[in-house]
C-alpha positions as CSV (number, residue, x, y, z in Angstrom):
1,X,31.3,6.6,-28.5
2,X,29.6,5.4,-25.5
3,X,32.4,6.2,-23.3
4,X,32.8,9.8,-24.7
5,X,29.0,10.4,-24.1
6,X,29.1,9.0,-20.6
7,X,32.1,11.2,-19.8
8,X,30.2,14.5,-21.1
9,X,27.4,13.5,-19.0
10,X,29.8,13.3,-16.0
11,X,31.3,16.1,-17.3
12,X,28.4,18.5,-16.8
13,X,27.5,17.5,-13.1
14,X,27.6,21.5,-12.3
15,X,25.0,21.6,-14.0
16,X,22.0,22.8,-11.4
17,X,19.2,20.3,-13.5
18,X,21.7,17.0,-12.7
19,X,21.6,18.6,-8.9
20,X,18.4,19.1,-8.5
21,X,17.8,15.2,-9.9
22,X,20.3,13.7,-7.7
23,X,19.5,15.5,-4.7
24,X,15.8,14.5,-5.5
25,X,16.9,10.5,-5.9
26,X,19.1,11.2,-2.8
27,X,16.6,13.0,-0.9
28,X,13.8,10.5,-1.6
29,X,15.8,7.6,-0.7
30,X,16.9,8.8,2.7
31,X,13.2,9.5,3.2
32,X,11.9,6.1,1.8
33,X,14.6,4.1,4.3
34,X,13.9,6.6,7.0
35,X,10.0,5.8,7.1
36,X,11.0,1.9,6.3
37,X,13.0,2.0,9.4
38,X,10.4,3.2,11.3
39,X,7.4,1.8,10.3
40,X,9.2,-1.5,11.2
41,X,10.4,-0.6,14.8
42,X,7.0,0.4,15.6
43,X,5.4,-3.2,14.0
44,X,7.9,-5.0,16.8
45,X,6.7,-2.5,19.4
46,X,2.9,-3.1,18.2
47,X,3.9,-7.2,17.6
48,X,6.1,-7.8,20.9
49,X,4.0,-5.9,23.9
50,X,4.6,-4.5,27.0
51,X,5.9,-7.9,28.4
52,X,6.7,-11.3,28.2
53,X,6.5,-14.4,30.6
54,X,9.6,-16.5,30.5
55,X,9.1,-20.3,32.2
56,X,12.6,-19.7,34.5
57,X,12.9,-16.0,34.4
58,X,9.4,-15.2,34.9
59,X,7.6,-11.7,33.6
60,X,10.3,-9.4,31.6
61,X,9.1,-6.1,30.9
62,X,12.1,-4.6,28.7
63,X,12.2,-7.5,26.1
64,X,10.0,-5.0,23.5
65,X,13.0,-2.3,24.2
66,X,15.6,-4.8,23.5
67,X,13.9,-6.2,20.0
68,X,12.9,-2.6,18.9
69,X,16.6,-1.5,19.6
70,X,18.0,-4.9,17.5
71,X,15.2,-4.3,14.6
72,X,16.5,-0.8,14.5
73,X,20.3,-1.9,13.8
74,X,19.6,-4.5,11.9
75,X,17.3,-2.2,9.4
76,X,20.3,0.5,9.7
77,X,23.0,-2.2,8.9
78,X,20.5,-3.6,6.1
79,X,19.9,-0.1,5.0
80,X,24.0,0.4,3.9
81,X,23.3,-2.6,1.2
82,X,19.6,-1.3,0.2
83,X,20.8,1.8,0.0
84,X,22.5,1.8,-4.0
85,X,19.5,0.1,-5.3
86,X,16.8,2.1,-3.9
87,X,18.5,5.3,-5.0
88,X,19.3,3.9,-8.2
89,X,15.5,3.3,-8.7
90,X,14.1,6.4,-7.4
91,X,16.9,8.2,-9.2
92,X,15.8,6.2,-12.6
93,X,12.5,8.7,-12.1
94,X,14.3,11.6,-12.9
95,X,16.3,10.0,-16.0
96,X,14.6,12.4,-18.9
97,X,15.2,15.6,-16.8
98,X,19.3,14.4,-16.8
99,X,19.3,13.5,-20.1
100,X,17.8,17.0,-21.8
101,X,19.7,18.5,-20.0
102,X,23.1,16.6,-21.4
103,X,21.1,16.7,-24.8
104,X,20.9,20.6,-24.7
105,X,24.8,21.2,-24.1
106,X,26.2,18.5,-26.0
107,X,23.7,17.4,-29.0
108,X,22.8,19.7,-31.3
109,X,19.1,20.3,-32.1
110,X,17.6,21.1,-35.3
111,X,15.2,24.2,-35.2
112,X,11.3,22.8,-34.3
113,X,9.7,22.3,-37.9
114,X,5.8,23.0,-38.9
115,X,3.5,20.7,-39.2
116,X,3.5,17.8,-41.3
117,X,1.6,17.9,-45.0
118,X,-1.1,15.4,-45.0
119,X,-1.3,12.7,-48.0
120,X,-5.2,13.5,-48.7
């Protein structure tokens, strides 16, 4: 049963509400690693100066290039792994909106009923 419902949900991925969700989780998690990226690049910049003084090489002025440049690949290369789990959690958000959706084509709904009769 749970394989038959997981292959009707995959099943209706033309559906324009499981779009709109997964470009949303997508969209949101290019975004979130985007300003991640950033945010750290410009903490080395704000962390690392304009220069440094080495004891044999003396003052180097392009050390703060060279670290923003290796944080930058390192965040990109880190992003690749980071990159199914935070778009599995922002994409967990949007969860109900998938799911009516599936339950509207596949489940049947009774019609809405009145409201209940109280005891008193």
């Amino acid at each position: 049963m749970i394989l038959s419902s997981f292959f009707a949900a995959l099943g209706q991925m033309g559906d324009p509400r499981f779009r709109y969700a997964l470009i949303k989780g997508v969209g949101l998690t290019i975004a979130l690693l985007i300003i991640a990226t950033t945010s750290f690049v410009l903490l080395i910049n704000y962390i690392t100066g304009e220069s440094a003084f080495f004891q044999f090489l003396g003052s180097v002025r392009w050390i703060s290039v060279l670290i923003s440049w290796g944080s930058f690949f390192l965040i990109s290369f880190l992003s690749i792994f980071l990159m199914v789990p935070v778009a599995s959690a922002i994409t967990s958000l949007f969860l109900d909106e998938v799911a009516q959706a599936v339950e509207d084509k596949n489940y049947f709904h009774p019609p809405p009923t009145g409201p209940l009769c109280s005891i008193w």
